[in-house]
N, C-alpha and C positions, 0 to 999 in steps of 0.2 A: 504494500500500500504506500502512494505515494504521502511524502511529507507536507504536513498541512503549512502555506504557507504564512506566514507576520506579517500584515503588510500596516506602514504607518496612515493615518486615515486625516483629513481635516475637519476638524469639526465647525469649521465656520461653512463649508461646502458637502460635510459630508462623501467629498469622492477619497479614493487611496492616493496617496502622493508616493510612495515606494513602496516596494518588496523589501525589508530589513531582515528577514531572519526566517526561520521556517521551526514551527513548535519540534521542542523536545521528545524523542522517544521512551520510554521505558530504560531501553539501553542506554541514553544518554544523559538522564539523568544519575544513572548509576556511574558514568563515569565521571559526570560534573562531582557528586557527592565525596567518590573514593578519591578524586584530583584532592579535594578540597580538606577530606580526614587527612590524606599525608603531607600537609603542609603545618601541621599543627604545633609542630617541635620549632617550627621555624618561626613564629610571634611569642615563640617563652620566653623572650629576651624584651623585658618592660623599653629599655634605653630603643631598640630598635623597632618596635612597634610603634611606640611615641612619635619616633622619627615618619614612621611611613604615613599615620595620619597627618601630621602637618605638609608633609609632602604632597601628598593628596589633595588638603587644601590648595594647597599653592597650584597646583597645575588645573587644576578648578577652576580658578581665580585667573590665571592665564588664559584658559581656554574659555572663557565669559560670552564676548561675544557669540560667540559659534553654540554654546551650551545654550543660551535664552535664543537665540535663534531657529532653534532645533525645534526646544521646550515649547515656544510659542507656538510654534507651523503644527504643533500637534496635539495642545490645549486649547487655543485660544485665550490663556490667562496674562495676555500681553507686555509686553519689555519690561516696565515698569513694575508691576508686581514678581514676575519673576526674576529680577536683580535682586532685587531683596529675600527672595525666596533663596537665589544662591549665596547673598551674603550670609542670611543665618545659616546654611549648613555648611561653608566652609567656615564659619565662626564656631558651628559645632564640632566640627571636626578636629578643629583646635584645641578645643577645650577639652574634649578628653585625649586628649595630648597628654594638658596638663593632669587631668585626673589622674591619667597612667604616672606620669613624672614623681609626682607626689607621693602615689602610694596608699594611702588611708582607704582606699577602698578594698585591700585586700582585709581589712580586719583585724588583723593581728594582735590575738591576745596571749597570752602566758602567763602559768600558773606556772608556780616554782614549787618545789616539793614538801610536803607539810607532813612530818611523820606525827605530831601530835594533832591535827584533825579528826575528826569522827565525822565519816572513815577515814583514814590516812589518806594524803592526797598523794601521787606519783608526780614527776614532770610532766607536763602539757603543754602542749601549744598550737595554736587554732589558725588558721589561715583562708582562705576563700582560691579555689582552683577552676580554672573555666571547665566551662559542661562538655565543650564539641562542637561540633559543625552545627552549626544555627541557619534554620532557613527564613527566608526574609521574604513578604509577601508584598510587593509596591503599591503606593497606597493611587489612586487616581487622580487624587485632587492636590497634591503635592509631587510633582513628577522629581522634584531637587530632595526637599526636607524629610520626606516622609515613604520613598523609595529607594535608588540603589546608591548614594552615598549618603543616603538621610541618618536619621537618629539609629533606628534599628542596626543598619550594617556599621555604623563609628559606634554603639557601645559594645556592641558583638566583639568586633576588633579590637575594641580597647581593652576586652576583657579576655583577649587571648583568643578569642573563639574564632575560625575560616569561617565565610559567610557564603551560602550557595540564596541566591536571591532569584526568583519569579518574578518577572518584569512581569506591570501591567501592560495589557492590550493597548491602553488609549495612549501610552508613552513610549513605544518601543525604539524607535531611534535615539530617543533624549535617552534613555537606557543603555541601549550598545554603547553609546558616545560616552558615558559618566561610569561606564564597565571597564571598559579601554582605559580612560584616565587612572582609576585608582588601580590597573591592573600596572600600569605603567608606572604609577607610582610605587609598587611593590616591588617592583625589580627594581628598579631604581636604591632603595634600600637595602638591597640585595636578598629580600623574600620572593619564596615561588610566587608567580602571580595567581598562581590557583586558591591565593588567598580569598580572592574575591572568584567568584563563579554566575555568570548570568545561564538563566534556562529562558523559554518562553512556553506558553499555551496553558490550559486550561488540566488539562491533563496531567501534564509535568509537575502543575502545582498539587495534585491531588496523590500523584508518586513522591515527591520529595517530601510532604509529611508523614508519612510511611515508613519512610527508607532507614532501612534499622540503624544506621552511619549520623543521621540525623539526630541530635541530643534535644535539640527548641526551636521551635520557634516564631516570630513576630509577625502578626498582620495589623495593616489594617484596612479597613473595609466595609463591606453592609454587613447586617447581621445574619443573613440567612446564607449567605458563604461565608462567612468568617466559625460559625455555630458550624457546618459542616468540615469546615478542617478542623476544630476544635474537638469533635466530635470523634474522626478521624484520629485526634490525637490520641485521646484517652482509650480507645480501643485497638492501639497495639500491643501485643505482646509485654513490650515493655513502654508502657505509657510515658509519655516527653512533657513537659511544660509547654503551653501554648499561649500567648501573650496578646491574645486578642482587643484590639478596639474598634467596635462592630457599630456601634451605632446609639447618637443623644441629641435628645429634647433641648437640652439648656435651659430650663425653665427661670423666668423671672419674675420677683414680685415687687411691684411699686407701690408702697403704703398712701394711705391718704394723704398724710402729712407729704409726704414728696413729689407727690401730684398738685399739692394746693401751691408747694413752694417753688419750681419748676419743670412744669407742664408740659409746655412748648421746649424746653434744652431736651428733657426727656424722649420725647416723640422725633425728635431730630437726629437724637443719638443711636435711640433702637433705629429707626429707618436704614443709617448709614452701617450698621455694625449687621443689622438680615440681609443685605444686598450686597457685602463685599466680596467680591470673587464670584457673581450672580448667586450666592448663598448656598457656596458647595464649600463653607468651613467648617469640620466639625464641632465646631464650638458656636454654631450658628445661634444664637437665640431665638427659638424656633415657638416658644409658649408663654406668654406673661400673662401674668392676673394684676389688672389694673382696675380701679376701683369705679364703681358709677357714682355719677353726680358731674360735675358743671367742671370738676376740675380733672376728671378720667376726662371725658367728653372733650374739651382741650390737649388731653396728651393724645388721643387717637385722630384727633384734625391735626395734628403738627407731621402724626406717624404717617399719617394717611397724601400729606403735602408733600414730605419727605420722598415717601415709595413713590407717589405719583410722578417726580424731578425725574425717575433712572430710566434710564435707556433700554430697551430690550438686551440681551445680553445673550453669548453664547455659552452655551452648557457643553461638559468636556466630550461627554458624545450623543452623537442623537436617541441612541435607547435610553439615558438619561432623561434627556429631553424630554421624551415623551411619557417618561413613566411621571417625570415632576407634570406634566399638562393632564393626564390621566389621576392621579391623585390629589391636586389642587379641583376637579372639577368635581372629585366625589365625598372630596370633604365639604365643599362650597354648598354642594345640593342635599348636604344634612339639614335637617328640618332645626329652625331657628339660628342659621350658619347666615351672617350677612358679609357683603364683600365693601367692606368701605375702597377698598382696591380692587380689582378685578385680577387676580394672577391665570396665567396662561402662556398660550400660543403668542409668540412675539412678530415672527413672521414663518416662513419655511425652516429655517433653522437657528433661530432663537425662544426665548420666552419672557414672557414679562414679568417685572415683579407684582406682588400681590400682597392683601392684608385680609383675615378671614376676623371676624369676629362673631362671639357669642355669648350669650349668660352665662356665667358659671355653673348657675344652680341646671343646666343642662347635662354638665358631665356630671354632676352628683346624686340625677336621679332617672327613673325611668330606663337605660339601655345604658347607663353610665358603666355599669357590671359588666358589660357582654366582654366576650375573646376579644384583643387587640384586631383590629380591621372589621369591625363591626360598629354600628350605631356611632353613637358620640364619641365613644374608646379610640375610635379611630384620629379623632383632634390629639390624643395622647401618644399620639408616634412621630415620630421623625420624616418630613417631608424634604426629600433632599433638594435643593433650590433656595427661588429667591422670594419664599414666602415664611409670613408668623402669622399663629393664633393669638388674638387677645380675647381674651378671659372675663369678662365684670364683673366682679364681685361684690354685694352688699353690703356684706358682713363677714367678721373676721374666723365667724367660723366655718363659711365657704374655703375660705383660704384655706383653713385646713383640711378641710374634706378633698379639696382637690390635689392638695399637694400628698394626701394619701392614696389617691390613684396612680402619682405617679413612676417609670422605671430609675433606674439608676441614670446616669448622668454625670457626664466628666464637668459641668461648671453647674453652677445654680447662682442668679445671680438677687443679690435682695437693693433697693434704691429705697433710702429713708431719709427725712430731713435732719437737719443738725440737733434738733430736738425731739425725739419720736420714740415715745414709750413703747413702740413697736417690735421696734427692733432688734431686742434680746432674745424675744421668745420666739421671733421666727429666725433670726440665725440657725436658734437651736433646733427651728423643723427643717431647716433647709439643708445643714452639714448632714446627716444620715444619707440627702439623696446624691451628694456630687462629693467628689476628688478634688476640685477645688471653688471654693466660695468666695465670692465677689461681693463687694461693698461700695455701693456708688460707680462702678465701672460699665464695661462692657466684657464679655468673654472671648470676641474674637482676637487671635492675637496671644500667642502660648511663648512667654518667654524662654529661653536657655538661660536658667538660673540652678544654684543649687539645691534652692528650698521649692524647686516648681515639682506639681504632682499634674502630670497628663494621665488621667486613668477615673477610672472610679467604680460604683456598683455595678451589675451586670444588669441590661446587656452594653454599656459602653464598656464598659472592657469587662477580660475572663477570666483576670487574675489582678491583686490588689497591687501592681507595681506601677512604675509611672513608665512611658515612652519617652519620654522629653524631661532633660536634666542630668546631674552627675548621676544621682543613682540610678539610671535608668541602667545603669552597667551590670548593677545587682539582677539582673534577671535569670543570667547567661554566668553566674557563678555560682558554686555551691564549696558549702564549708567541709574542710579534712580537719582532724585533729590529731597531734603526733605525739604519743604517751611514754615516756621514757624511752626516746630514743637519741642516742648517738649523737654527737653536737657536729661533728661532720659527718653525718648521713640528711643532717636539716637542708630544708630549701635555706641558702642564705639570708633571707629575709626573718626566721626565724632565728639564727643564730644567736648565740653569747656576743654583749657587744655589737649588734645589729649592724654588722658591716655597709648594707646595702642605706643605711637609716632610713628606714619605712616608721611612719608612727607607729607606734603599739602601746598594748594597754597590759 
C-alpha cells in the first residue's frame, strides 16, 4: 500500500500549497523510536544538553524570517503574532538552559546515617533521573510554542529525555523546518541528532503511544483525541504517564461591584482577550456570569461594540471552521440563547466573531443536568473560536449553582472592585475549578515564569502538572534513591562534597 501523502494546506484558500512528507509507517515509527532510545546516554551530560538548547534557540532566532514565513502560509496567525510566538519559545528554550545549569531540579536530598533513630537510618540519597523517550503531540494552535521546539520537547530535553514528536497536520512544513533546526543544533553540540525525531499522520500518532520504547508523553489538543491517547496510554502492558491538555471553558465572574465601577473597560477587555488569535487560545475566556441590572447591561453593550469592531478572521483549518459555524449555531438556537453578536460564517473561508447570551437560572434548571452536548449543558463546553457565553445572574447564589456545573479548567478568572465583600468567598469557589486564578486580569497570554501552572482539573489536562514553566521539566523525571552505597559508585551530583555543586537539601 502506497504511502499516504502530508501535504501542507492554506487555510486562508483552503487549497494544498506542497507535498512535505508522507505519514509514518508502523515500521517507521519503530525506527524513529529505537533512533531516539539510543541517543539517551548522549544528553546525560547537564553542561552539554544546556548547550544544545540554547543553540537551538539561537538558530531559531537566525532562521526567523523563513520560520514565520513558513508558520504563516500554513496558519494564517500572521507575522506579527507569530514573532512573538517564536520569541517566547526561543526565550523558553533558554530558560531551561538555565534550569539544567543550575541544577535544583534534580532534587537532591540526603540523609546521613543515624544509628540512634527508631529505626536506625542507613545513608540515603534521593535524586530525580529522566523516564525515556517522551512523545510529543503538536499542538494546532501554536505551531512554534506548543509543538516541535515548544514547551513539551525543551522540558523533555532538559530533563535528559530524546523527544520523538507527531507533527500536527495543519503545520507540517513549519515542523520539518523547526525538526531540521534543532536537529542541527544537536550535532552541532556534538549529540546524535536523533535527539529530536519528527513522524507524521494520524496513525503514527496512535503507534508511538504504544510503543513499549516510549516512557511519556505530552499532548495537546481536543479532548476527544487527547482522552483517546490517554486512554491508549493507560492500557498498555506497562502503562506511561500521559500529560494531556485536552480542553477549557475559562470561566469568568464579574461581581456587581465591578460592573457598577467599570463597565464599559470590562466589556472592552473581554471583547479583545475572546477574539485574539480568532479565539483559538486555550485560555480563551469562553463563559462569564455577569450580573443583571443597568450596570451588567453596560458591560454587554461595550462586549457587544467591542466583538462587533473584529474582522472576520481565518481559523487554522477549515474543518475547524466549520465545526466553530456548526456549534455557535446550535448553541444560538437553544431556547432562551440571544445573540447580542451574531457568531458565524464570515465569508467562504472565514468566521465571525460572536457573543451568545443567557439567564443563568437556565443552566441551573430544567435540562441544566443532561450529558455534556445536550440542552443548556451544552453552553458549559468549550466552543473553539471566536465566541463567549454570558451568563446573568441575579443573585449570588446562581453564581454558585452555576459555577457547580462547571468542568475543570486551566484559568478561572474572578473581576471585583477595590472594595467588594465578594471577593473572598468566590476566590475560594473559583480555585477548586482552574490551575490558575486571575484577579482583575484576562487569561489569554501564559507566561514562562517559575511560579506559572499551565494545567488544571480534568478535562483541561490528565494529570496535575503544569506544561509551561520550570517545573514543567518535572513531568518526564522520576525519583531513585541510593541507600548505603559506595561514595564513588554515586552519580557525582550526589557525592561527598558535591563536586558538581547542585543545590541539595
Amino acid at each position: 500500500m502506497a504511502a499516504e501523502p502530508v501535504w501542507s494546506v492554506d487555510p486562508r484558500t483552503g487549497k494544498p500549497r506542497e507535498q512535505v512528507a508522507v505519514e509514518a509507517t508502523a515500521e517507521e515509527v519503530d525506527r524513529a523510536v529505537r533512533a531516539a532510545h539510543g541517543s539517551r546516554a548522549a544528553l546525560a551530560d547537564r553542561t552539554v544538553r544546556a548547550a544544545f538548547l540554547r543553540t537551538a534557540a539561537d538558530l531559531l532566532d537566525a532562521a526567523r524570517e523563513h520560520v514565520i514565513e513558513a508558520a504563516d502560509a500554513e496558519t494564517a496567525l500572521g507575522p506579527v503574532r507569530l514573532g512573538g510566538e517564536l520569541a517566547r519559545t526561543t526565550a523558553q528554550l533558554r530558560s531551561f538552559a538555565e534550569v539544567v545549569t543550575e541544577g535544583s531540579f534534580l532534587d537532591v536530598r540526603i540523609d546521613l546515617p543515624d544509628p540512634d533513630a527508631t529505626p536506625p537510618r542507613s545513608d540515603m540519597r534521593r535524586w530525580k533521573i529522566p523516564l525515556g523517550v517522551v512523545a510529543v503531540y503538536a499542538a494546532s494552535n501554536f505551531p512554534l510554542a506548543f509543538s516541535v521546539p515548544g514547551g513539551d520537547t525543551a522540558s523533555a530535553l532538559a530533563a535528559g529525555c530524546p523527544v520523538v514528536v507527531k507533527a500536527h497536520p495543519d503545520h507540517p512544513a513549519t515542523s520539518e523546518l523547526c525538526a531540521s533546526l534543532l536537529r542541527r543544533a544537536a550535532a552541532k553540540e556534538g549529540l546524535p541528532e536523533d535527539v529530536v525525531v519528527l513522524v507524521h499522520g494520524f496513525d503514527a500518532g496512535v503507534e508511538l503511544v504504544r510503543h513499549p520504547l516510549v516512557a511519556a508523553a505530552g499532548f495537546t489538543g481536543s479532548v476527544r483525541g487527547g482522552r483517546a491517547l490517554f486512554d491508549a496510554a493507560a492500557a498498555r502492558p506497562v502503562p506511561i504517564p500521559f500529560h494531556g491538555e485536552l480542553g477549557s471553558l475559562n470561566p469568568v465572574v464579574i461581581t456587581p461591584a465591578a460592573a457598577e465601577e467599570r463597565a464599559e473597560e470590562l466589556g472592552a477587555g473581554l471583547a479583545a482577550s475572546m477574539t485574539l488569535g480568532a479565539g483559538q487560545f486555550c485560555t480563551k475566556p469562553g463563559f462569564v456570569l455577569a450580573p443583571q441590572g443597568g450596570a451588567g447591561d453596560r458591560f454587554l453593550a461595550a462586549l457587544t461594540a467591542g466583538v462587533s469592531e473584529t474582522e472576520p478572521a481565518v481559523m487554522l483549518d477549515h474543518r475547524m471552521r466549520d465545526a466553530f459555524v456548526a456549534g455557535v449555531a446550535e448553541r444560538g438556537a437553544l431556547d432562551g440563547v440571544r445573540t447580542p453578536v451574531t457568531p458565524g460564517a464570515g465569508g467562504e473561508h472565514t468566521v465571525s466573531a460572536g457573543v451568545l447570551a443567557v439567564d443563568a437560572d437556565r443552566l441551573t434548571g430544567g435540562d441544566a443536568g443532561n450529558d455534556a452536548g445536550s440542552g443548556h449543558g451544552l453552553l458549559l463546553e468549550e466552543c473553539f473560536g471566536p465566541v463567549t457565553v454570558v451568563a446573568r445572574y441575579s443573585t449570588r447564589d446562581e453564581v454558585t449553582a452555576v459555577l457547580g456545573l462547571l468542568p475543570g479548567n486551566l484559568t478561572a478568572t474572578l473581576h471585583i472592585a477595590e472594595e467588594d465583600g465578594a471577593a473572598a468567598p468566590l476566590l475560594a469557589e473559583l480555585t477548586p475549578l482552574a490551575g490558575r486564578v486571575l484577579v482583575n486580569g484576562w487569561p489569554t497570554g501564559v507566561a514562562v515564569a517559575a511560579a506559572q501552572h499551565h494545567g488544571g482539573p480534568y478535562p483541561a489536562t490528565t494529570s496535575t502538572s503544569t506544561s509551561v514553566g520550570a517545573t514543567a521539566i518535572e513531568r518526564w523525571l522520576r525519583p531513585v534513591t541510593y541507600q548505603s552505597t559506595p561514595d564513588h559508585l554515586l552519580p557525582p551530583e550526589l557525592r561527598d562534597g558535591n563536586p558538581l555543586g547542585v543545590p541539595r537539601r
